[in-house]
C-alpha positions as CSV (number, residue, x, y, z in Angstrom):
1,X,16.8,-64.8,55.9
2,X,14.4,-62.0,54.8
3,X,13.7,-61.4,58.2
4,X,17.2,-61.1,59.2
5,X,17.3,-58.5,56.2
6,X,14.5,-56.6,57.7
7,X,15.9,-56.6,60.7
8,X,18.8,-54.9,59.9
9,X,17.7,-52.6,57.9
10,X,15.4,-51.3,61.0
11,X,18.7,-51.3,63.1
12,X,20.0,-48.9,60.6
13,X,17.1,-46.7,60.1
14,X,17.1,-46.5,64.1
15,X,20.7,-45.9,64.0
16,X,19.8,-43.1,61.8
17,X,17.4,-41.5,63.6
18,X,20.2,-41.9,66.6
19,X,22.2,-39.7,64.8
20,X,19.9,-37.3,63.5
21,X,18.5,-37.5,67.9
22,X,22.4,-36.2,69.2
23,X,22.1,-33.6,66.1
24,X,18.8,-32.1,67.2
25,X,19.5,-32.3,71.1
26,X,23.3,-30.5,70.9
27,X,21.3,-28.4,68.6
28,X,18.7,-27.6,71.6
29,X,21.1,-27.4,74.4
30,X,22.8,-24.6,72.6
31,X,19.3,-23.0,71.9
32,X,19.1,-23.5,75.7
33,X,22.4,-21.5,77.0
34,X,21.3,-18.4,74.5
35,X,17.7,-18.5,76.0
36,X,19.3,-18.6,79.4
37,X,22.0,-15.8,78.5
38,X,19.1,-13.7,76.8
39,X,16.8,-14.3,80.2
40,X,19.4,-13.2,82.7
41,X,20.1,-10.2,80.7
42,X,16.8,-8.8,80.7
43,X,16.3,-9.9,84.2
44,X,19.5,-8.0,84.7
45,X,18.5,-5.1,83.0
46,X,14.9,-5.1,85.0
47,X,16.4,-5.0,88.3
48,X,18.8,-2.0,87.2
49,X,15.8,0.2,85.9
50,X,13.3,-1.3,89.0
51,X,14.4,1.0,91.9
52,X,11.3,2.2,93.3
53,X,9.0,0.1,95.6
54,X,8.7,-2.4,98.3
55,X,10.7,-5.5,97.4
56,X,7.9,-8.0,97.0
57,X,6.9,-5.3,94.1
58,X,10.2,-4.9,92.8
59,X,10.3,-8.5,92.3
60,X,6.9,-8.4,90.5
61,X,8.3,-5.5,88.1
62,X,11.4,-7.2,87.3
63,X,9.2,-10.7,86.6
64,X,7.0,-8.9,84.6
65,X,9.5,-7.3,82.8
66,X,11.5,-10.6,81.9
67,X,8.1,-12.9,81.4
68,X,9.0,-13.4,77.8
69,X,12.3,-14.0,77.8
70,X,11.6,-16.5,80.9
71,X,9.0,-18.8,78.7
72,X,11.5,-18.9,76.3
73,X,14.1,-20.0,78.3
74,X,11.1,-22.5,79.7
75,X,10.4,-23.8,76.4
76,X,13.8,-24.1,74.8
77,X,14.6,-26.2,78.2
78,X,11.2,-28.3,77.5
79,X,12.4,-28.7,73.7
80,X,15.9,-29.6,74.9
81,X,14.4,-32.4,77.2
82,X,11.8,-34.2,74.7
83,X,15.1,-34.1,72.4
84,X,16.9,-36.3,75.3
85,X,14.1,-38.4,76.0
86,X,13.4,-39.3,71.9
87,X,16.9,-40.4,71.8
88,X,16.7,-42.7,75.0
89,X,14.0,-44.1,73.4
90,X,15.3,-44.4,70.3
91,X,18.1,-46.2,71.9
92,X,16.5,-48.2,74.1
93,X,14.6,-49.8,70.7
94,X,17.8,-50.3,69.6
95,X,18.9,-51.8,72.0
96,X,15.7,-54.4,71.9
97,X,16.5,-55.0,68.1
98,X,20.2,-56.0,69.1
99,X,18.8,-58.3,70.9
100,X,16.3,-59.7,68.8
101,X,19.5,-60.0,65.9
102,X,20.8,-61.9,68.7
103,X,18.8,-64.9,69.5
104,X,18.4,-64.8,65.6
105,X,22.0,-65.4,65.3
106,X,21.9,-68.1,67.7
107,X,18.9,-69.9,66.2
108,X,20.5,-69.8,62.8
109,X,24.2,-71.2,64.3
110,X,21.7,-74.1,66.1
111,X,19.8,-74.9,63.5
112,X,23.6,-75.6,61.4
């Protein structure tokens, strides 16, 4: 029966940690769309004041002149996906733990 305890209180520390996982990725994907709003601003902005040159070199100065706001775009997208992929996981364990708490069940219900 301590077992079974244990067990359950690991499904609701997961189940935790599921809930704190949708926190911090809704949190990303909104760190996402600013990054993207702030990245086609500035690469906005770079192709208004880029009017001089060749285009391969106009697309150089307007890269150039957005780089930062590109890797931070990058990285809040990054950020955003390890978010998604720590809640599938935490999910999928879960998920294995349900399943564990299920043959349990049905071992205890036998063994009546």
């Amino acid at each position: 029966m301590d077992d079974l305890q244990q067990l359950v209180g690991e499904a609701r520390r997961l189940s935790g940690l599921i809930d704190a996982g949708v926190q911090a990725l809704r949190q990303a994907a909104v760190e996402v769309a600013e990054a993207e709003h702030a990245y086609r601003l500035a690469k906005a902005r770079a192709w208004h004041e880029v009017a001089d040159g060749l285009a391969g070199q106009r697309q150089a100065d307007v890269d150039a002149a957005c780089a930062d706001a590109r890797r931070t775009r990058d990285v809040a997208e990054a950020t955003r996906q390890a978010a998604l992929e720590a809640l599938r996981s935490r999910r999928s364990q879960l998920d294995a733990l349900r399943s564990i708490l299920s043959v349990s069940r049905s071992e205890m219900e036998l063994a009546r």
